[in-house]
N, C-alpha and C positions, 0 to 999 in steps of 0.2 A: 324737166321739173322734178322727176325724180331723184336724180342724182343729185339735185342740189337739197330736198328736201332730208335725205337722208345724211347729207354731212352735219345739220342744223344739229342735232344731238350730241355730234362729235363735239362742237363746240359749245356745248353747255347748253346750247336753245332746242324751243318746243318746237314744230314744225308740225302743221295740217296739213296734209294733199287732197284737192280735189280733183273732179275730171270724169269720166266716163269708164267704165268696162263692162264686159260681155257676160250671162250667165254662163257660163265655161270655166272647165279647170283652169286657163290661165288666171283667171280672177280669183282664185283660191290660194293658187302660189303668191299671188302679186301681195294679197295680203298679209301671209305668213313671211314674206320678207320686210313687209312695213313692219309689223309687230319685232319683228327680232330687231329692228335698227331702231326702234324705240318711236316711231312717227304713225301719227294719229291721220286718219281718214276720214273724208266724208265723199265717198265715191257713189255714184248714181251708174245702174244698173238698166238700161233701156232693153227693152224684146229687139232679139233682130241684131244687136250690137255685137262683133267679135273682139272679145281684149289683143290689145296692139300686143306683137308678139316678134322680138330682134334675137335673132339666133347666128351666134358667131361662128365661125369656121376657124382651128390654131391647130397647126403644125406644130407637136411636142418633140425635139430633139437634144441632141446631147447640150446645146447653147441655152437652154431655155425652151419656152415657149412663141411661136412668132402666128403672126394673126394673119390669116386669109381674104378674109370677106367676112359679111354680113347680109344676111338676107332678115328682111323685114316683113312681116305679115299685119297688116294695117287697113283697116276701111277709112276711108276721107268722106265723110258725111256731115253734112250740117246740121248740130241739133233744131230741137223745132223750139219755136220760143216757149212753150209751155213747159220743156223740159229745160231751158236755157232760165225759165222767172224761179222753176224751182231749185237748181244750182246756185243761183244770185240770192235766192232766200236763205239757201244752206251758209254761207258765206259769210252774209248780211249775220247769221246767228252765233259764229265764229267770233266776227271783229267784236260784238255784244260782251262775249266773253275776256276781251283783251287781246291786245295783238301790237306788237311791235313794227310790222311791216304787211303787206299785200304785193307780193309777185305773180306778175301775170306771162309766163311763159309759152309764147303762141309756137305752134307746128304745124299751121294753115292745114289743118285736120279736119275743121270744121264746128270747133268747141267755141274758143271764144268767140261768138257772134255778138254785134251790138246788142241784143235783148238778155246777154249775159254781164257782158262787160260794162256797159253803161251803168247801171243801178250798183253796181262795187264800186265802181268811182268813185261813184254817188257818193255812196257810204261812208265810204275809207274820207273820202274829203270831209263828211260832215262831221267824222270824227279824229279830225288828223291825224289818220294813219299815212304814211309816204305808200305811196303804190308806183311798183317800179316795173316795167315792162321791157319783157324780151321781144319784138315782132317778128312776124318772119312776114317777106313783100313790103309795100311801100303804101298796103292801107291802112295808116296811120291816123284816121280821124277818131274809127271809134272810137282810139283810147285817148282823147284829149281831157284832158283834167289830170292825167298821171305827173307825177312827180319826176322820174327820169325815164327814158327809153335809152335800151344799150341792146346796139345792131353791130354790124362789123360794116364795112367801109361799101360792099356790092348793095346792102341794104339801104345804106344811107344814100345811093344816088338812086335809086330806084323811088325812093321817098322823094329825093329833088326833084326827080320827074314830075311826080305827080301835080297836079292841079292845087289841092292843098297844100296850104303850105305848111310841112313837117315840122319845120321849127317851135308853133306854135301846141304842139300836142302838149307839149311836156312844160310845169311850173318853174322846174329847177335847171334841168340843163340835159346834153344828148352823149352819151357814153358810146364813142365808135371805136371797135379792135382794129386792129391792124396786123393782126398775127405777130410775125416777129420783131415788129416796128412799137408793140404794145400795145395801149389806151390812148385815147384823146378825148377829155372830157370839156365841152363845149357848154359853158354856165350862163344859164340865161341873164344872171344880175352880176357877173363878169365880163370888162372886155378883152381880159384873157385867157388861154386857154391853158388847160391845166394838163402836162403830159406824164402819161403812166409808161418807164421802159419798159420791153420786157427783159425775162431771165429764163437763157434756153437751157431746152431741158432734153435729155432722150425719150421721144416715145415710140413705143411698141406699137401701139394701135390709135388712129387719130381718128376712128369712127366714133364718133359722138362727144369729139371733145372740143 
């Protein structure tokens, strides 16, 4: 979510991030890098919380630079609804303001929980804003009322499995990657499918892309 939130400027748009962080100096940096990329926050601060913190390891030689590892330091806890109604209120006063879209970026962290995610739905629907959802797993119901969910191909059967049926989360249709094979966008008031190639590319480091 942040990465994507931080290109939004690049291309001439406003970007809000929301989400959780720790009282700790990582939440100090986190901010002065939002402000220098130009993107607005409404981050929630709970007792107790450590900001999520990915530190890379890169081998600098004469070629360049080449990437090691990554080591993650992250707590996976699930907010509690009273801090999850006042995230969805924060939100709720966002879209008030105007807003072109609602991305809901899941990292089974333990943030979006239904008593978050529901009431933005809510929202975004009653004000036709498109709400477009990354999941991570195959529990797909919370976000039923969004407009597209876009998984990659191991998500999408994970989702078949389930009891519920996935298909039905989403208004408009289901965006699955395929790595080098590209996109497959699956439209729900289509009976066909729409394919995205891709275009390869060299990369250096494929943690977190």
């Amino acid at each position: 979510a942040l990465g994507d939130s931080v290109e939004v400027p690049v291309l001439g748009g406003k970007a809000t991030l929301m989400g959780r962080v720790g009282p700790d100096q990582a939440r100090h940096r986190l901010f002065a890098l939002l402000d220098a990329a130009g993107v607005g926050s409404r981050l929630v601060v709970p007792r107790g919380y450590a900001t999520a913190v990915k530190e890379r390891f890169v081998d600098v030689g004469a070629g360049g630079w080449r990437h090691l590892l990554r080591v993650d330091r992250e707590e996976v806890t699930p907010v509690s609804d009273d801090l999850a109604g006042i995230v969805a209120d924060k939100a709720i006063e966002v879209m008030a303001g105007g807003l072109d879209a609602v991305i809901l970026s899941d990292y089974a962290k333990g943030f979006l929980v239904p008593a978050l995610v529901r009431p933005v739905i809510d929202a975004a629907n009653a004000r036709g804003i498109p709400v477009l959802v990354d999941p991570k797993g195959g529990d797909w119901e919370r976000f039923e009322g969004a407009d597209l969910i876009k998984c990659n191909e191991d998500e999408a059967l994970d989702a078949s499995d389930d009891s519920y049926d996935a298909g039905m989360a989403c208004r408009m249709g289901l965006l699955v990657t395929s790595g080098e094979r590209g996109m497959t966008l699956h439209r729900q008031d289509e009976e066909e499918d729409f394919e995205v190639p891709a275009r390869p590319v060299s990369v250096v480091d494929v943690c977190g892309c």
